[in-house]
Backbone as a printed PyTorch tensor [residue, N CA C, xyz], in Angstrom:
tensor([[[-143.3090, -191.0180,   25.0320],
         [-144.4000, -191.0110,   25.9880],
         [-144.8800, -189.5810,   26.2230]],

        [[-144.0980, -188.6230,   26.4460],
         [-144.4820, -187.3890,   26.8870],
         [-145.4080, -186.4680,   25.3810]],

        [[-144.5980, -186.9020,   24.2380],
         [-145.3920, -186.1750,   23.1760],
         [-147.0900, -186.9740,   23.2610]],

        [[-147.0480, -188.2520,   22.9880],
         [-148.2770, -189.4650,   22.6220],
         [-149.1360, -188.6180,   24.4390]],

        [[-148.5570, -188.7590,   25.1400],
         [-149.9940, -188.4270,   26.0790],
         [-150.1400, -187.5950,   26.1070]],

        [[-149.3410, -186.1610,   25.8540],
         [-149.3720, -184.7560,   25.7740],
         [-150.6800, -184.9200,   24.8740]],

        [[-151.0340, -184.9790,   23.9890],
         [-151.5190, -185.7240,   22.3580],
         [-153.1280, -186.3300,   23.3700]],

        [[-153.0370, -187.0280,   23.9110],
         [-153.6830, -187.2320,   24.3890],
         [-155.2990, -186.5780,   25.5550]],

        [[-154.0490, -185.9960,   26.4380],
         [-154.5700, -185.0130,   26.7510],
         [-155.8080, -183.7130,   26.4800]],

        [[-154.6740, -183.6680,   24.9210],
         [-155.5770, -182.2780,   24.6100],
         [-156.5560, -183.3460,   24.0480]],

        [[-156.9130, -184.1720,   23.3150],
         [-158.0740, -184.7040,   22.7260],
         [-158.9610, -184.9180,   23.8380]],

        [[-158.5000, -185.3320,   25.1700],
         [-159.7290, -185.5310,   25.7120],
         [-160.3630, -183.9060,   26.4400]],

        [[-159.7510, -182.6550,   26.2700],
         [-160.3940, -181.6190,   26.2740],
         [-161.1120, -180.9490,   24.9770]],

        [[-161.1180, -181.7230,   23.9230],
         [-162.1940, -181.3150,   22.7670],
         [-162.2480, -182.8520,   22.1300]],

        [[-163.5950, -183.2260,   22.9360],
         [-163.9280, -184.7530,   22.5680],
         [-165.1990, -184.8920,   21.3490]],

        [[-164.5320, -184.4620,   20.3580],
         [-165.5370, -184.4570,   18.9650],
         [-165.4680, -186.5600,   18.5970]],

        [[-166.1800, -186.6710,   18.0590],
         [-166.3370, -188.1490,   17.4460],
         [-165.3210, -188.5340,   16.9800]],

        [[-164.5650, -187.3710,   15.9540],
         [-163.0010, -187.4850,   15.2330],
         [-162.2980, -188.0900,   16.1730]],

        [[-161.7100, -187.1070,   17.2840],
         [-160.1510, -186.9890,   17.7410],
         [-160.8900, -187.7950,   18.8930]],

        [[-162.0580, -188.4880,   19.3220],
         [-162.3260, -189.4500,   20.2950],
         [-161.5900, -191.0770,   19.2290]],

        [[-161.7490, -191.1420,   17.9300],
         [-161.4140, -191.8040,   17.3440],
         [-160.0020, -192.5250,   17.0130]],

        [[-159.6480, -191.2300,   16.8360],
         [-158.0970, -190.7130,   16.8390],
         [-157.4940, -191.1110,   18.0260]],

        [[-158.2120, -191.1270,   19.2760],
         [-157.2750, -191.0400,   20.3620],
         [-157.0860, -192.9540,   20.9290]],

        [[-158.3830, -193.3010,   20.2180],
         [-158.2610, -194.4450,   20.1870],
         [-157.6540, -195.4500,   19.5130]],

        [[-157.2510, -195.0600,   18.4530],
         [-156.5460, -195.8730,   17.6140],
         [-154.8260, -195.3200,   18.2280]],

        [[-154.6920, -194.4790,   18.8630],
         [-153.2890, -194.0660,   19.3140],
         [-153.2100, -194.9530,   20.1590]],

        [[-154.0690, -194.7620,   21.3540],
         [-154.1620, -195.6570,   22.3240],
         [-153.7810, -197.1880,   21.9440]],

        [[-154.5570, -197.5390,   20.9100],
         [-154.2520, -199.0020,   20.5930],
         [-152.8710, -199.2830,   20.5050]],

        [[-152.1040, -198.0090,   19.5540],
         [-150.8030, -198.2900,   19.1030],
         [-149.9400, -198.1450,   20.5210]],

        [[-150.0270, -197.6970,   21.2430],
         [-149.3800, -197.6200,   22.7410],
         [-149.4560, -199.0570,   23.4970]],

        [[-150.2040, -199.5820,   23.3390],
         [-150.8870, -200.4770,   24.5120],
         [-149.5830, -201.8690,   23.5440]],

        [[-150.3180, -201.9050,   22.4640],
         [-149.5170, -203.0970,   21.4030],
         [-148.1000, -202.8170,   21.7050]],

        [[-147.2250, -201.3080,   21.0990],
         [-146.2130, -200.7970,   21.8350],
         [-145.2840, -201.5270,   23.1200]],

        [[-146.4720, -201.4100,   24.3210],
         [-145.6580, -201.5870,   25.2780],
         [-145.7070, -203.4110,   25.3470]],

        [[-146.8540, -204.0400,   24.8440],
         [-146.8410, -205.7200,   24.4070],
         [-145.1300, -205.8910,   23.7470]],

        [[-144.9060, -205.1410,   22.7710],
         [-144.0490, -205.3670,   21.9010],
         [-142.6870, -205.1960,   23.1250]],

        [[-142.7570, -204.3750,   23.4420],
         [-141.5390, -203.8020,   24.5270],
         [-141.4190, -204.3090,   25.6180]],

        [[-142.6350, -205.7160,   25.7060],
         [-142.0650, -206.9240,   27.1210],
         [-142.5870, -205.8220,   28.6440]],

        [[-143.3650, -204.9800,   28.3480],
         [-143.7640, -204.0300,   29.4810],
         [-145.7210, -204.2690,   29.6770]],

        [[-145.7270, -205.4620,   30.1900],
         [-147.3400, -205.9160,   30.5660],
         [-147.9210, -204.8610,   31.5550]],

        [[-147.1260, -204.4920,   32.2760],
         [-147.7940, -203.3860,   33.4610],
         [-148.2530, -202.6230,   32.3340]],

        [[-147.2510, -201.6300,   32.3870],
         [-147.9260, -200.7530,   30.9050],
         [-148.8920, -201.0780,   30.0480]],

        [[-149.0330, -202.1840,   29.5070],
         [-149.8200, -202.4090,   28.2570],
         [-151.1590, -202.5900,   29.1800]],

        [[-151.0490, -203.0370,   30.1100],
         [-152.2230, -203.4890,   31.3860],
         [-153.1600, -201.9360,   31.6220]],

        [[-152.1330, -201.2180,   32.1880],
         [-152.2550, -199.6550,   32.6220],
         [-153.1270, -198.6320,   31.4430]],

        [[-152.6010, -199.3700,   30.3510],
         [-152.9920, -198.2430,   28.9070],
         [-154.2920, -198.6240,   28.5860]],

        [[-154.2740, -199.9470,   28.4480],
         [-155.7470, -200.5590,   28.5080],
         [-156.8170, -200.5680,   29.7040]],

        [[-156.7460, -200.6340,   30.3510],
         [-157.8690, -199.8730,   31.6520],
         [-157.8120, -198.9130,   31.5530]],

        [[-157.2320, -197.5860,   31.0280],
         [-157.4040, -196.6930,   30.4930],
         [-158.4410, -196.0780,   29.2690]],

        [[-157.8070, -196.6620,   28.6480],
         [-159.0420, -197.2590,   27.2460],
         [-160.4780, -197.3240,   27.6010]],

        [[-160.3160, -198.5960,   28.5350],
         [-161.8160, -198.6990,   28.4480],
         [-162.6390, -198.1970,   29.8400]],

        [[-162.1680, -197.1060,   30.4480],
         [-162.5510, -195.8920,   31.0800],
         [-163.0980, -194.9210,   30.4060]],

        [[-161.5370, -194.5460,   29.8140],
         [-162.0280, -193.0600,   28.6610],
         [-162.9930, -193.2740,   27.8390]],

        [[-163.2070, -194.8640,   27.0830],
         [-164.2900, -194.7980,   26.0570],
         [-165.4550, -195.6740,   26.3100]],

        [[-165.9220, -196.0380,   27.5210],
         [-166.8150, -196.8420,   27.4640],
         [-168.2610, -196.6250,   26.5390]],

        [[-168.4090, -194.5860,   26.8860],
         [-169.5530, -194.3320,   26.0920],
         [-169.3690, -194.6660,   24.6560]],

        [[-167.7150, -195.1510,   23.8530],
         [-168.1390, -195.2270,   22.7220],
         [-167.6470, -196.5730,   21.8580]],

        [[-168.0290, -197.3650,   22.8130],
         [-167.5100, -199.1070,   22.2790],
         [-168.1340, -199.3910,   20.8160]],

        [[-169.2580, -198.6970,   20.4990],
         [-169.4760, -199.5840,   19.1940],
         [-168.6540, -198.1180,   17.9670]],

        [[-168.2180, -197.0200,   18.5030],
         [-167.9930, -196.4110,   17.3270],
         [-166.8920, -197.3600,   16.2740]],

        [[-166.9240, -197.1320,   15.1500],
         [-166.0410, -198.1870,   14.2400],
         [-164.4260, -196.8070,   14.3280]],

        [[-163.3310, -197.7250,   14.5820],
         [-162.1430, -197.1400,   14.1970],
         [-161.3720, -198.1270,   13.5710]],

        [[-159.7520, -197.6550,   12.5790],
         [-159.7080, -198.0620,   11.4740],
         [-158.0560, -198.3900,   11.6990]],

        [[-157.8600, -200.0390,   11.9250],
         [-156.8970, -200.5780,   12.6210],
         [-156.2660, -200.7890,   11.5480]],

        [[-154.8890, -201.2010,   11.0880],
         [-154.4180, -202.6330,   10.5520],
         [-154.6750, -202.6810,    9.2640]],

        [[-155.3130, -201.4430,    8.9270],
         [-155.8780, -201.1740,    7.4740],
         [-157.2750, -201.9910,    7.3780]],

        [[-158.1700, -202.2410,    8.2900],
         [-159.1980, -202.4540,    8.4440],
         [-160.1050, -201.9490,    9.3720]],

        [[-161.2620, -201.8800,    9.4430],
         [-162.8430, -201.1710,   10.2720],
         [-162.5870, -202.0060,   11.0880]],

        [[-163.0140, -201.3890,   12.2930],
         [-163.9380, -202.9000,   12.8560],
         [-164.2960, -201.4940,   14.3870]],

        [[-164.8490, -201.7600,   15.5230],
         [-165.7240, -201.6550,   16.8320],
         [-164.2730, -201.6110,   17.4690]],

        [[-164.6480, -200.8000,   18.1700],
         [-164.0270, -200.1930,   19.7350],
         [-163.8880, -201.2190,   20.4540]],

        [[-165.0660, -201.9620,   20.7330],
         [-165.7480, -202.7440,   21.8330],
         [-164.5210, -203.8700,   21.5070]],

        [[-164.2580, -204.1940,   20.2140],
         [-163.9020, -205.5720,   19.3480],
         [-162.2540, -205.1110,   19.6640]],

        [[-161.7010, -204.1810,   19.4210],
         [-160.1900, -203.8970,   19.5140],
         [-159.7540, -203.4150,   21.1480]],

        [[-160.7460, -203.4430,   22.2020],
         [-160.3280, -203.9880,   23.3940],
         [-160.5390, -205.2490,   23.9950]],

        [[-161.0910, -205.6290,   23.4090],
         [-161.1370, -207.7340,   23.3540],
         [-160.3530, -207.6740,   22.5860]],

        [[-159.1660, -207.7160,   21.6310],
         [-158.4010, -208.6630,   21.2180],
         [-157.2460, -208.0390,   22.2110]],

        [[-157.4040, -206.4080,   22.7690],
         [-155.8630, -206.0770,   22.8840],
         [-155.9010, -207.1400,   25.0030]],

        [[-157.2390, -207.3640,   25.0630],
         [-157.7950, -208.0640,   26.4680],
         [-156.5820, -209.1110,   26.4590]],

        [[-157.0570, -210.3200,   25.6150],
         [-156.8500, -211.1830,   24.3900],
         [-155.5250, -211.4270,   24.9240]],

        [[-154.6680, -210.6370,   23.9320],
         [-152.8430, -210.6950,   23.7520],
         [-152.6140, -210.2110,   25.0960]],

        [[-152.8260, -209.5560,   25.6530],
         [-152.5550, -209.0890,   27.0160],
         [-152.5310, -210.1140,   28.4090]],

        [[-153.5050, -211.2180,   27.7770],
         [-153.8210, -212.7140,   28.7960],
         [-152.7970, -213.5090,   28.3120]],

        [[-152.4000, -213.4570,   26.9560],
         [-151.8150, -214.4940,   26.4240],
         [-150.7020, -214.3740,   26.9520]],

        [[-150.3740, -212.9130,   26.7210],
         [-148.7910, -212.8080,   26.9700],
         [-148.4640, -212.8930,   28.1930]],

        [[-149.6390, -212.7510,   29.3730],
         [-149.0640, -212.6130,   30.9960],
         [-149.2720, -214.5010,   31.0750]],

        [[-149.5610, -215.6440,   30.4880],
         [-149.9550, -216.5300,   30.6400],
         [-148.2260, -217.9030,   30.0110]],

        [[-147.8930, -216.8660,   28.6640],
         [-146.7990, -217.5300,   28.8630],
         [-145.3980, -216.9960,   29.4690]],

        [[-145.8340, -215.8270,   29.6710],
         [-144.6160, -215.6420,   30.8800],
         [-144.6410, -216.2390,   32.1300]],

        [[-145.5460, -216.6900,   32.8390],
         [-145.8990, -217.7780,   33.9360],
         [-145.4110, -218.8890,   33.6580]],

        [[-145.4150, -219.5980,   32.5240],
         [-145.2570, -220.6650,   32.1680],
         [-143.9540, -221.0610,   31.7490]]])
């Protein structure tokens, strides 16, 4: 945690298109991370985060999973797993 937001940090003090990119696809891997690690607060927390820091740039394309796809599109699915998973832990 301390290196990944350290990491973080500095990208959002030199916010070029790149390392706005970069910081997003980290982000993704954090958020999934804490899904994986049974920690919904967290994954909750990382993602309202997300889509704070990047609202100005929902349609830029970043490069998931070994595929393209929209900003906008990889905080709807991480929305998505994030409902699913608080939905069967209720259940």
């Amino acid at each position: 945690k301390r290196h990944v937001d350290n990491l973080l940090v500095q990208a959002s003090e030199n916010p070029t298109l790149e390392v706005t990119r970069l910081s997003a696809e980290i982000m993704f891997s954090k958020t999934r991370l804490y899904l994986a690690l049974n920690r919904p607060g967290d994954a909750r927390s990382t993602l309202a985060e997300m889509k704070k820091r990047f609202a100005p740039y929902q349609k830029i394309t970043v490069q998931l999973a070994g595929k393209t796809t929209t900003l906008d599109e990889v905080i709807r699915q991480l929305d998505e797993e994030l409902t699913k998973t608080t939905t069967v832990k209720k259940n």
